[in-house]
C-alpha positions, 0 to 999 in steps of 0.5 A: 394759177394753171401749175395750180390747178394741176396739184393734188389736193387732198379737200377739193370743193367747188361752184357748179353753174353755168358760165362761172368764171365772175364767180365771187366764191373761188376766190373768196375761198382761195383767201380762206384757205390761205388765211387758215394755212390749209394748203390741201384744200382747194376750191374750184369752178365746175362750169358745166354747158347741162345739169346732166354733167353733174351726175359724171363730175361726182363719178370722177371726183373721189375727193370732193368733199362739198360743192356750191351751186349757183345760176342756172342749176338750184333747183334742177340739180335737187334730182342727182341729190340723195337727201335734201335739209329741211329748209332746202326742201321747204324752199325747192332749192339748193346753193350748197352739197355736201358730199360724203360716202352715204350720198349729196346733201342738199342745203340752203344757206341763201336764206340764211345770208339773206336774212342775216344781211336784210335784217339790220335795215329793216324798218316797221313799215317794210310791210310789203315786198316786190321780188323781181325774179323767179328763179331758185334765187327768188325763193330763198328769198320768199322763204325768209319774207315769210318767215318775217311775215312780210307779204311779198309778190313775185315779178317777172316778164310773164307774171310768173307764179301769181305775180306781177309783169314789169309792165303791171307795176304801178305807183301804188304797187311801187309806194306800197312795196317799199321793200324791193329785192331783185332776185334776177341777173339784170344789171350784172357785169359787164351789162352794168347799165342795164336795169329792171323796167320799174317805175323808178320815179316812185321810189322814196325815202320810204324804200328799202332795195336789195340787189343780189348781184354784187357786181357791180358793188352798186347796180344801175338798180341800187344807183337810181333807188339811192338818187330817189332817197331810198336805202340801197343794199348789194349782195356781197355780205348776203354771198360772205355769210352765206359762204361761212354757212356753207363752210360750216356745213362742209367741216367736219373734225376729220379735215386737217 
């Protein structure tokens, strides 16, 4: 892998962030290029300690033609960016950059593997929505709920955003949300015991989870919904599709 590394690649991308080296995307892209016998393409972790890097990282690299940004930077990475998509600017965050000779593009294509992976279990009465979390993540997520005109509440530690604190949540919240997406790293690997502080005994049949992490494939979130009878959903197709999204807004006929 290093001997890797070291070689010139003439199509470089990569993940911006922060402590990546879990991330789900290099090597799902490593696949895709092998799959597309694309030996001159490259994708690569940018595993940057402040958002302040970022401005040197595109300075010094001349062939880089699109980037993924993930925890902790889509939404304090818009500033370094020349242009934003209208649904990244409608959501005030970015997970994907493309990168040519007039400036960065921002774009979100979160929301966009968000709705295409939630879609298929909704049900009519998934009328109300708890998001746990208020990062960039989280409003992806709250762009596509209203674009479905499904009513959603953020829920944090501090109440953030005119939301609920972990601590407000009640069993008419929790039987009234039957849509519950948890949009924080709670619960990820290698912390896999750790969960949002819901009250769990009041999930049902009714209930709809979906977990952005993907590992673990099931969390201790998605693990205790699924014992109370609820649907369980991970992250992975929602991180694939979005993914594939990306890879779209990255090619273009000039690559070969």
């Amino acid at each position: 892998m290093e001997k890797r590394e070291k070689k010139q690649y003439k199509y470089r991308f990569g993940l911006v962030g922060k402590t990546i080296s879990y991330s789900f995307s290099r090597g799902y892209f490593f696949e895709k290029f092998k799959e597309l016998k694309m030996p001159n393409h490259s994708y690569e972790n940018f595993d940057l300690d402040d958002i302040s890097e970022f401005k040197k990282l595109i300075k010094n690299s001349h062939d880089l033609v699109g980037v993924n940004v993930t925890i902790p930077y889509k939404e304090a990475i818009i500033p370094y960016l020349t242009e934003l998509d209208s649904s990244a600017q409608a959501i005030g965050a970015v997970n994907t950059i493309k990168i040519e000779k007039s400036g960065l593009k921002g774009y979100n294509t979160d929301a966009y593997g968000f709705q295409k992976s939630i879609e298929p279990f909704l049900k009519k009465h998934h009328k109300k929505a708890l998001i746990l979390g208020t990062g960039g993540a989280s409003k992806a997520i709250a762009f596509v709920l209203q674009g479905l005109d499904i009513k959603f509440v953020f829920v944090s530690r501090t109440g953030k955003n005119d939301g609920y604190t972990y601590e407000q949540l009640s069993k008419n919240i929790i039987k009234t949300h039957t849509l519950i997406i948890n949009c924080s790293p709670v619960g990820t690997f290698p912390d896999i015991t750790d969960k949002p502080k819901l009250p769990y005994e009041f999930i049902s049949t009714k209930h709809l989870l979906f977990d952005l992490i993907y590992n673990p494939k099931k969390t201790a979130f998605l693990a205790i919904g699924e014992s109370q009878g609820a649907t369980i959903l991970n992250g992975l197709t929602m991180l694939e599709l979005q993914a594939e999204k990306a890879w779209e807004i990255w090619n273009s006929k000039e690559m070969n």
